[in-house]
C-alpha positions as CSV (number, residue, x, y, z in Angstrom):
1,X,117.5,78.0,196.7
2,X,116.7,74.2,196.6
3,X,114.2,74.2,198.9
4,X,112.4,77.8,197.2
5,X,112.6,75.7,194.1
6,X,111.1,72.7,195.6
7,X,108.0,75.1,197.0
8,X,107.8,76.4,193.7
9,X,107.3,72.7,191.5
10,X,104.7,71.9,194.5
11,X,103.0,74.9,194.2
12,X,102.7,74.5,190.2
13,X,101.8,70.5,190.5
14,X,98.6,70.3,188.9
15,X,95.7,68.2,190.2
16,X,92.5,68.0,187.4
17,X,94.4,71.2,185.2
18,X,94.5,73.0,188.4
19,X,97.7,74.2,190.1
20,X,98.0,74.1,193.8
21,X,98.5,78.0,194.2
22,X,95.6,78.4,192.4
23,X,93.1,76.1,194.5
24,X,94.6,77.5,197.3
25,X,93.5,80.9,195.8
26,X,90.8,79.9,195.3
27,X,89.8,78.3,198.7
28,X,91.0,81.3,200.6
29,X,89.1,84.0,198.8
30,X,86.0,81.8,200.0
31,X,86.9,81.6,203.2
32,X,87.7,85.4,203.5
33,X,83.8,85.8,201.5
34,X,82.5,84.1,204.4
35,X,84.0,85.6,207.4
36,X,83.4,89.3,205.6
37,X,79.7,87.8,204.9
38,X,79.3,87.0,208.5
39,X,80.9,90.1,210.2
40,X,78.9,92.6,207.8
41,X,75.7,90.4,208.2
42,X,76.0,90.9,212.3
43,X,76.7,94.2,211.6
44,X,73.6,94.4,209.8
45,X,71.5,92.7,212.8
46,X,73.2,95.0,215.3
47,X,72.3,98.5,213.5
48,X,68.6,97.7,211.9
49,X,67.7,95.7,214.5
50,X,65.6,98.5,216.1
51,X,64.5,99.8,213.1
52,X,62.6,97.1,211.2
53,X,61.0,94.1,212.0
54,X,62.7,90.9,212.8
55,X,61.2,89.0,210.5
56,X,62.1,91.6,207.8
57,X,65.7,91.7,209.5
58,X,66.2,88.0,208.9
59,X,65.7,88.4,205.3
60,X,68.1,91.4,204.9
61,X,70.7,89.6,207.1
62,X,70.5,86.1,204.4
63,X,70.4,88.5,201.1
64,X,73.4,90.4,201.9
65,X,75.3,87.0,203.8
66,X,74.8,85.5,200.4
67,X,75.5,88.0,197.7
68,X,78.3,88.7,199.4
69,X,79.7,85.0,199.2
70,X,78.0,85.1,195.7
71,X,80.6,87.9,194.4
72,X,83.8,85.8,196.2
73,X,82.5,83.1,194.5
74,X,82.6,84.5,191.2
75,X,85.4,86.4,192.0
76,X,87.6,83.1,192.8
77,X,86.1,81.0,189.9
78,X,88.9,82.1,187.3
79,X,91.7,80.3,189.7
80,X,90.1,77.3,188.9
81,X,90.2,77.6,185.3
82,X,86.6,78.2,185.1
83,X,85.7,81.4,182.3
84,X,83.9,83.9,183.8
85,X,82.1,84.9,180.3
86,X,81.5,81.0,179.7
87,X,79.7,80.5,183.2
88,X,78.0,83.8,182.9
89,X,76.5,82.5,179.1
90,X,75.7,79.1,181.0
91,X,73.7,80.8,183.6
92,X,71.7,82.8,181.4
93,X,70.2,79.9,179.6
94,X,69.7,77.9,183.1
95,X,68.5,81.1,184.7
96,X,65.9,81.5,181.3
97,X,65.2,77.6,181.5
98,X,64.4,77.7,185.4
99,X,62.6,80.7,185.2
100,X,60.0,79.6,182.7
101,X,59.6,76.0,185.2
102,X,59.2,78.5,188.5
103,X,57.8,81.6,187.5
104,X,55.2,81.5,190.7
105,X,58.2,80.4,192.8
106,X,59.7,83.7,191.9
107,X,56.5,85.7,191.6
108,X,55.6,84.4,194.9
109,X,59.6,84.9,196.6
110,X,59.2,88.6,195.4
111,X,55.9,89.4,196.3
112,X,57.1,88.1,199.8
113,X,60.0,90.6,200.1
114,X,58.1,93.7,198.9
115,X,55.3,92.3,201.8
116,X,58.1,92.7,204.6
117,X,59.3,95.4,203.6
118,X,55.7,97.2,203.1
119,X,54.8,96.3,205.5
120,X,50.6,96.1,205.1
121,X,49.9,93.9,207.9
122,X,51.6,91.7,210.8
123,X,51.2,88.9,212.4
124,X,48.3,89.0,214.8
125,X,46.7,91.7,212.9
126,X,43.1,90.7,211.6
127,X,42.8,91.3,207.8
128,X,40.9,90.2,204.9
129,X,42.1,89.4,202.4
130,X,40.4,89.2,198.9
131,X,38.1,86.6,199.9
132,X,39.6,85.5,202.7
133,X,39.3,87.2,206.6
134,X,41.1,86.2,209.7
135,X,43.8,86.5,211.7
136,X,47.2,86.9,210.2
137,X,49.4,83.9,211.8
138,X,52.7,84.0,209.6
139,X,54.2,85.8,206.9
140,X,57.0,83.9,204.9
141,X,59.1,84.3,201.7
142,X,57.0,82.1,199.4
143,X,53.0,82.6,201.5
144,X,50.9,84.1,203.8
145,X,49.2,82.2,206.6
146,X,45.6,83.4,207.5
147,X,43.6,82.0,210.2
148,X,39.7,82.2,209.5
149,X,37.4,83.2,212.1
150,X,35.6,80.0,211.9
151,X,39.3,78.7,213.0
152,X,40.2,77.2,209.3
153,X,43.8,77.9,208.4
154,X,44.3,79.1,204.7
155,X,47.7,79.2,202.9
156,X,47.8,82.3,200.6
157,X,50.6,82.4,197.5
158,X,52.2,86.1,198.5
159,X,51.8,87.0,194.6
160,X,48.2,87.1,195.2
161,X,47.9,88.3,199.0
162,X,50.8,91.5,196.9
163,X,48.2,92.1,194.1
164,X,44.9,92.3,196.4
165,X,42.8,94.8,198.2
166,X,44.0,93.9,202.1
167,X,42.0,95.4,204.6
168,X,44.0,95.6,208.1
169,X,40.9,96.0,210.8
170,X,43.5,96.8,213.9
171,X,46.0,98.6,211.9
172,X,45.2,101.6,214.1
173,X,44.5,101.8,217.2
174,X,40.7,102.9,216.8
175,X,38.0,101.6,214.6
176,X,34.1,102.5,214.2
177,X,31.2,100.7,214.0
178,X,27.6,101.7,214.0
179,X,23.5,100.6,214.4
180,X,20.9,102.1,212.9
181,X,17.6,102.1,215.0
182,X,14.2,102.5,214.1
183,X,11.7,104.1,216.3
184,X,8.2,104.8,216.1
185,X,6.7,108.3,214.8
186,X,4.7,108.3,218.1
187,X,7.8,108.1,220.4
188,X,10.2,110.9,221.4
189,X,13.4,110.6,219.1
190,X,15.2,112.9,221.8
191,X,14.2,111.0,224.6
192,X,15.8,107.8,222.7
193,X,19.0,109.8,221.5
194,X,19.4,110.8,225.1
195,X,19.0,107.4,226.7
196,X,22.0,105.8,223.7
197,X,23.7,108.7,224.4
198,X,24.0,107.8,228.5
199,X,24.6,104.4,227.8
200,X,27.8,104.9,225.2
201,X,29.0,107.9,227.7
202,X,28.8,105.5,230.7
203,X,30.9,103.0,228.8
204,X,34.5,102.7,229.9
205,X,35.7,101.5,226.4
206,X,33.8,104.0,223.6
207,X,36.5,106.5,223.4
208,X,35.3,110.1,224.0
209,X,37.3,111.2,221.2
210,X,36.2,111.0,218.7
211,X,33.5,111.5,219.8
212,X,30.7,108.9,219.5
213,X,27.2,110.8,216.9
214,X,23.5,110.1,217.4
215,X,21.4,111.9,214.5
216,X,17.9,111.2,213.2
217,X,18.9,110.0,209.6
218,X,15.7,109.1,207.9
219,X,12.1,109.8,208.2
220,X,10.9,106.1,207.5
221,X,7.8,104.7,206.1
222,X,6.7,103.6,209.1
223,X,9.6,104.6,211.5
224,X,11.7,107.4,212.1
225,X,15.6,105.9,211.7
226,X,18.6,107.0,214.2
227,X,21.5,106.5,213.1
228,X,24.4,105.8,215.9
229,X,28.2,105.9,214.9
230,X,30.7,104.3,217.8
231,X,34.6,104.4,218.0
232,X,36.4,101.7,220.0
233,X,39.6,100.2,220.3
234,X,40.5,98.5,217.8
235,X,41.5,95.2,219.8
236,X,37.7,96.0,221.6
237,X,35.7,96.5,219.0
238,X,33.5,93.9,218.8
239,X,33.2,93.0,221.9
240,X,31.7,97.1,222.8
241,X,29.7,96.5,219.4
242,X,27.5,93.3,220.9
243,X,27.5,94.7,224.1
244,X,25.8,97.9,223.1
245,X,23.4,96.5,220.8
246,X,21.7,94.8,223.1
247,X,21.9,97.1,225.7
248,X,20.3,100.0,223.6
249,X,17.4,97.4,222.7
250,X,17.0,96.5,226.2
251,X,17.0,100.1,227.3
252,X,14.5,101.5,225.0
253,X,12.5,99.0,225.9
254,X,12.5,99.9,229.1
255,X,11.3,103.2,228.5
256,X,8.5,102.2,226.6
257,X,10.2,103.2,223.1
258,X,9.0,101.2,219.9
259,X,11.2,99.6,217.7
260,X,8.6,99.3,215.1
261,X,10.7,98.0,212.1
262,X,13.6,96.1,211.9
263,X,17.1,98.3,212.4
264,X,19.5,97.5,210.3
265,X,23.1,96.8,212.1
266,X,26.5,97.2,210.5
267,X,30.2,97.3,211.8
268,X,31.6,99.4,209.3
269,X,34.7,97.8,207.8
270,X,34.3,93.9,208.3
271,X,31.0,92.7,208.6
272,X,27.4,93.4,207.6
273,X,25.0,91.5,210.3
274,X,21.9,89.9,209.6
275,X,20.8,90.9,213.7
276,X,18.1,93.5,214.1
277,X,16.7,95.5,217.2
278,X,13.7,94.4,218.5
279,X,13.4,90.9,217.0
């Protein structure tokens, strides 16, 4: 009885207003936070782990890690004398003060987590981006990092790479691109769809399906105007769409076919070149 008695003064000695049952309450509801935090975060890891990406995984691990700590904190606060309604009326103010000093912290921390979870684009992929087109190199909480094609890096605020028009140019696994080539009325437009038509067939990387389309599209002042339309693979793309162009010019050439007038190039989706057969 003298020693129960003895544990029980201890127990209610008070350090700061605070008894020592009640720290120790308090102590071990955040430890127990933190071990339930960490066995339901690896649980987390070890069932989406094949369903999303990591770098969306990460940030679903960390969010539920810490709201569950978050809710032991809050739970364990009243052992310590703290009022819940008190702290709640405290945060308000400081979440309504910080919010008004950060709101493109916030805007940008959002925009972030609806990004990953979207999922629009990934890195590696090549985009543009409002103004902006390259080669997507990271994608964080708070921005986007864009490599140019000219090789510049560009940091882009998520809240503004969220609210634009983002064109992903390898986001499947095909893409098309086309010429437009100008003949003369005096040459044989049949003759010339036949020879484009050899040359894309004989390519190993223009994909027979679909199918790559060779029509006469416009009876020109001065020309009569083929139209070509080519699909590649997306990671190829370009590299088919210079080779081609200059092997059609070359090849028509070498069948005595006129390019009387500048064509007109374009790779649908990206770029619009300033390159013409024949000059």
């Amino acid at each position: 009885m003298i020693i129960d008695s003895t544990v029980n003064e201890i127990l209610q000695t008070k350090i700061a207003g605070i008894t020592l049952i009640n720290l120790f309450t308090f102590i071990l509801i955040l430890v127990v936070s933190v071990i339930i935090g960490k066995v339901i975060r690896a649980n987390v890891h070890r069932i989406m782990k094949e369903k999303i990406p990591i770098t969306t995984l990460i940030v679903v691990e960390k969010m539920v890690y810490y709201v569950i700590i978050f809710i032991g904190f809050m739970v364990a606060l009243p052992y310590i004398g703290l009022s819940l309604s008190g702290l709640l009326v405290a945060g308000g103010i400081l979440g309504i003060v910080i919010g008004f000093a950060s709101q493109t912290v916030v805007s940008n921390l959002i925009s972030g987590i609806f990004l990953l979870i979207e999922k629009p684009m990934k890195v590696g992929d090549g985009v543009n981006i409002g103004d902006v087109s390259g080669v997507v190199e990271d994608i964080r909480i708070l921005s986007t990092t864009v490599r140019t094609y000219d090789g510049v890096y560009v940091r882009l605020p998520n809240d503004k790479v969220f609210s634009s028009n983002i064109q992903n140019y390898v986001a499947h696994e095909a893409r098309r691109f086309g010429y437009t080539v100008g003949i003369s009325y005096k040459d044989d437009a049949e003759k010339a769809i036949e020879i484009i038509k050899k040359l894309l067939d004989e390519h190993p990387l223009v994909l027979k399906e679909p199918s790559p389309t060779i029509f006469v599209e416009e009876l020109g002042d001065s020309s009569v105007n083929l139209t070509i339309k080519v699909w590649a693979p997306s990671s190829h793309w370009y590299g088919v769409y210079t080779e081609m162009l200059w092997k059609i010019k070359v090849a028509l050439e070498k069948e005595g076919i006129e390019n009387t007038v500048p064509a007109a190039c374009r790779a649908y989706g990206e770029i619009e070149c300033d390159e013409f057969i024949g000059q």
